[in-house]
N, C-alpha and C positions, 0 to 999 in steps of 0.2 A: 699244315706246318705246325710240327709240336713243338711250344718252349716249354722249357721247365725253366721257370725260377725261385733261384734261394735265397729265404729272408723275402718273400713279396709281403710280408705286412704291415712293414715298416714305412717310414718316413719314402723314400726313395722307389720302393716295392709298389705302395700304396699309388703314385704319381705313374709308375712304369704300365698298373696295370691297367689307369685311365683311358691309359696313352693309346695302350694296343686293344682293348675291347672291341674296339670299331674295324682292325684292321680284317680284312677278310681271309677266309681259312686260315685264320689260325687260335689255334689250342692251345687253351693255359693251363699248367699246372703250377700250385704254388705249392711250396715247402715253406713249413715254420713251428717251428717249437710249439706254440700254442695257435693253430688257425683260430680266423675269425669263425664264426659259430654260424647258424644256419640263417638270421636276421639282420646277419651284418649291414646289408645291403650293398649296392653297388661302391666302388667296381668289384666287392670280392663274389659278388654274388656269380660270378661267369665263370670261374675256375674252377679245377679239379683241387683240393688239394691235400697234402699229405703232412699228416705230423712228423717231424724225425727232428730231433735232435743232432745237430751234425758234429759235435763233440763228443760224440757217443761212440763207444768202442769199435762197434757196428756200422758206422754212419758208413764207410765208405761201401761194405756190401749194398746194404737198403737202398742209397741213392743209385748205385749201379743199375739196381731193378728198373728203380723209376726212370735214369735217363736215357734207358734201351729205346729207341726208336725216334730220339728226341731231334730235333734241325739244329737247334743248339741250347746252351745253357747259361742263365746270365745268373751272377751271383754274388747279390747282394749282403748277405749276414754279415753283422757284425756286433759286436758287445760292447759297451761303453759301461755298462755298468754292473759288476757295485767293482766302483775305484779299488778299493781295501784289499780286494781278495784279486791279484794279479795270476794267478792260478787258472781261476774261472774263466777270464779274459782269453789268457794263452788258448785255453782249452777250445773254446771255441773260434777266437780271431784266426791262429794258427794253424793247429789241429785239427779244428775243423775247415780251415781253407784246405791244408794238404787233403782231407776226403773227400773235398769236392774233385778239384783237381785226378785224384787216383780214378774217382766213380769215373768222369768225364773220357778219361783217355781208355780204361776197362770196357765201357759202354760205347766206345766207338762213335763219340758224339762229335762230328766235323766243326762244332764252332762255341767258345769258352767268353762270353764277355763279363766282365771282371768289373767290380767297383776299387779300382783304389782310389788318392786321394791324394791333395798337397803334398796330407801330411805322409807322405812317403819319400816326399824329395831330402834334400840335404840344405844344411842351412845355407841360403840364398839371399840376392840384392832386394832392396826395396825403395831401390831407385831406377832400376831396369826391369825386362820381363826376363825371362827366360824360357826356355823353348824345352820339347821333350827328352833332350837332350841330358838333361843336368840331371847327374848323378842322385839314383833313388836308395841313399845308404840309408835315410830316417836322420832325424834331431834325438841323440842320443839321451836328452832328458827326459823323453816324450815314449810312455812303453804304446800307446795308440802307433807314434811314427814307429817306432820299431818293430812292433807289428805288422803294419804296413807295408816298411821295406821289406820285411821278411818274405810275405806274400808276394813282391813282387820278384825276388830273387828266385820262389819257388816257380812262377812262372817262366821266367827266364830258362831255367832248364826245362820243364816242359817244351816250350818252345824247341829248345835247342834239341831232346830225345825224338820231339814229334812233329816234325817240319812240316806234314798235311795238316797238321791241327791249325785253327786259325784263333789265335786269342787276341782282344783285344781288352783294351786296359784305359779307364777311363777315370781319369784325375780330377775330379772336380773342386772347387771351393767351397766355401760354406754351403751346403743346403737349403734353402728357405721355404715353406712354404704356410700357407695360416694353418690348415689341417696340423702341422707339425707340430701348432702351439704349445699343446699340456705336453707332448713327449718330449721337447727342449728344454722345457721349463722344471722335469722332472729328472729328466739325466743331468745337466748342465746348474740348475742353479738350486735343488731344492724347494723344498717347502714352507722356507723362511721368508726368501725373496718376495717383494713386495711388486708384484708384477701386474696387480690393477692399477699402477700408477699411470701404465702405460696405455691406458685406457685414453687416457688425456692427451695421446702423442707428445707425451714430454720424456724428457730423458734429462733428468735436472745436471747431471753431472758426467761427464765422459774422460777418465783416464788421459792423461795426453803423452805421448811416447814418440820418440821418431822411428820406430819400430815396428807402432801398433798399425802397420797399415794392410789390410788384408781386405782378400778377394771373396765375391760371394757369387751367385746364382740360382735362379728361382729352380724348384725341384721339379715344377712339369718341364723346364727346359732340360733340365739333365736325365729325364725319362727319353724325351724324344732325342736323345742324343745315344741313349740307349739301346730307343727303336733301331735309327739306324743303324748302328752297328750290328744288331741283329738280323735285320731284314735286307742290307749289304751286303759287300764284300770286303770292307776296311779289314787290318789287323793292324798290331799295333798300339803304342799308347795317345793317348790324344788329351789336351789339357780342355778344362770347361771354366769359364768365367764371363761376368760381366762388365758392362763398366758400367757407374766409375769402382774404382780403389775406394774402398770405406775408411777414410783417415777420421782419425779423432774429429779434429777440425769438422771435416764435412758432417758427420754423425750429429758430432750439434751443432753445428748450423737446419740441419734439418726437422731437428726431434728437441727446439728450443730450448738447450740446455747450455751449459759451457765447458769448458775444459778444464781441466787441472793437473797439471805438470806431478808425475809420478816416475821415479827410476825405474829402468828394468826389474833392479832387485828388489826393490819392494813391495813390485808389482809381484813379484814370486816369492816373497816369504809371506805377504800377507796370503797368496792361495794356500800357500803350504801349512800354515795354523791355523786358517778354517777350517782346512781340509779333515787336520788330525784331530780338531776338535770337533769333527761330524758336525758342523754349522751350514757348511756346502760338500755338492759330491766331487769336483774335481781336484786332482791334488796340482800343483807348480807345474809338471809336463805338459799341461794347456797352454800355462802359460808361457814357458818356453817354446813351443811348439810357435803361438802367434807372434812372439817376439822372430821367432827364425827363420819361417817358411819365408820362400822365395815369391814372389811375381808372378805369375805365369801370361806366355804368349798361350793365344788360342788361333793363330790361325792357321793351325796346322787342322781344328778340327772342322774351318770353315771350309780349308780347299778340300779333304778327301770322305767327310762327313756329308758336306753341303749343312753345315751345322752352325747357325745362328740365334745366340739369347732372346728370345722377344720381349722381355722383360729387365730392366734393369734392375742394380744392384740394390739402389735404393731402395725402392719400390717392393723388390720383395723384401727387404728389412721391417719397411714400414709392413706387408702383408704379415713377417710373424710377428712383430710387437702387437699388433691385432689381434694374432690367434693366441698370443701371450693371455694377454688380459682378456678375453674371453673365454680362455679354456675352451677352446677350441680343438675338437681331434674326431674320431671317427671309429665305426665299429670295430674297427681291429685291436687286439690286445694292445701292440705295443703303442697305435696313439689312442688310446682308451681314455677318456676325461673322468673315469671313474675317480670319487673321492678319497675311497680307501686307498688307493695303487699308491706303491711306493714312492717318496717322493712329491706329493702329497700331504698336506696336513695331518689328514685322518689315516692315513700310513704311518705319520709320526707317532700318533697317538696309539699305534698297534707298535710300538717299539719297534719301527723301519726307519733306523737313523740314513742321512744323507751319507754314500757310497757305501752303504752295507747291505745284504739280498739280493737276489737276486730277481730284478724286473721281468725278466722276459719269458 
């Protein structure tokens, strides 16, 4: 059985190809802008894999090549950074999901499993769950969710041209995992962030919002959630989460810090002047985005998955504040612990301000 996967270097990529190493007969190929190199070491050490840029003019021929003979195609890429240049983003989030997609249906590949995400839903409760149901329009503040929805609208019609194709669609919450440490801590917070504090398992201060409540799960859980979708027969979207709900409150209570009462909107102007003052990489759409996403039920993915967290939420929190403050990551570029990589001190000091270049 041949996969090909896209984006396998990454965060989610890296966990997926754990996952499946062990499975028997089956074949990995991995796509990614920059492969890991010949000493990577495991798990990329077992794969075929191929450089392509999938925002590339080209992309949709060249993947076509590769996904000729394939059982299915999971497809992970995606670009969070650099903030500033919403261009580059498009280019790939979008653009390159529509060549995945084209390759897929061109190449006659009978099964498409798909990363989307929360942040694809529409602003929702967070005092209820909600099921796969609710509307996948995106938090209009947020160009990650609208991206996201976009891809899942480009699905939708797939679906609907190619009724043998079987896609499925996998929503998950936050990703966590300690490997992920330095590439969280370089897309999301910079190289200012003072992130050996957490060395200490403290968290001296935690935001307090009735808003800020959102959902997480460990990344080897949402690899094997990936398996199976692959190695099934599910289609479909399916939500991924653990419990508990990360509220303020509970965050410090666990990571002995306390809270401090913050409005929505100041919670989004202060990202929004970091942002433009290149102090951190994300701009206010994060923060919108956490203030809006919905809840989600998951037990749509336990009945037709057989799909259950082993890990709680916590716990993987507490795992990447670990790989935070360790710099922690692994031989693939994009969680690479190198010092110079953007995002990075010694990136700074090569003029790589927070949301500008490109990482990947």
């Amino acid at each position: 059985m041949r996969i090909v996967i896209v984006g396998a270097s990454g965060n989610a990529g890296t966990a997926l190809l754990r996952r499946l190493r062990d499975e028997p007969d089956v074949d990995l190929v991995g796509i990614a802008r920059r492969p890991p190199g010949p000493h990577a070491g495991p798990p990329y050490d077992a794969v075929e894999w191929r450089s392509l840029d999938i925002g590339a003019p080209d992309a949709a021929v060249r993947l076509r090549e590769i996904f000729t003979g394939a059982a299915a195609v999971v497809h992970l890429a995606w670009q969070i950074q650099p903030s500033h240049d919403q261009r580059v983003l498009h280019r790939t989030n979008v653009a390159g999901s529509s060549a995945v997609i084209d390759a897929v249906v061109r190449a006659g590949v009978p099964a498409l499993v798909y990363a989307s995400s929360v942040g694809a839903y529409a602003p929702g409760p967070k005092d209820r769950f909600v099921d796969e149901t609710w509307p996948t329009t995106g938090v209009a503040a947020s160009s990650y969710s609208r991206d996201k929805a976009a891809v899942e609208q480009m699905l939708q019609r797939a679906e609907s041209d190619h009724p043998t194709l079987r896609i499925v669609r996998l929503r998950p919450g936050l990703n966590f995992q300690r490997d992920a440490g330095t590439e969280i801590s370089r897309y999301f917070l910079g190289p200012l962030a003072p992130v050996q504090l957490l060395r200490y398992g403290r968290l001296p201060v935690v935001p307090r919002n009735d808003r800020l409540r959102l959902q997480a799960v460990h990344t080897d859980d949402v690899a094997d959630a990936y398996a199976r979708a692959v190695l099934g027969d599910a289609r479909g979207a399916f939500n991924l989460a653990a419990d508990p709900v990360l509220t303020p409150e509970l965050v410090a209570s666990r990571f002995h810090g306390r809270t401090v009462a913050v409005p929505a909107a100041a919670l989004a102007v202060l990202a929004d002047l970091t942002w433009r003052a290149r102090l951190q990489p994300v701009d206010r759409g994060w923060v919108e985005l956490a203030l809006n996403a919905p809840l989600m039920a998951c037990e749509h993915a336990t009945r037709e998955l057989g799909w259950r967290p082993r890990v709680d939420a916590v716990t993987a929190l507490r795992e990447l504040f670990d790989g935070m403050a360790g710099r922690d990551g692994t031989g693939s570029p994009p969680l690479s612990d190198t010092v110079m990589a953007p995002g990075r001190l010694g990136g700074l000091v090569r003029g790589r301000l927070p949301g500008q270049g490109n990482p990947y």
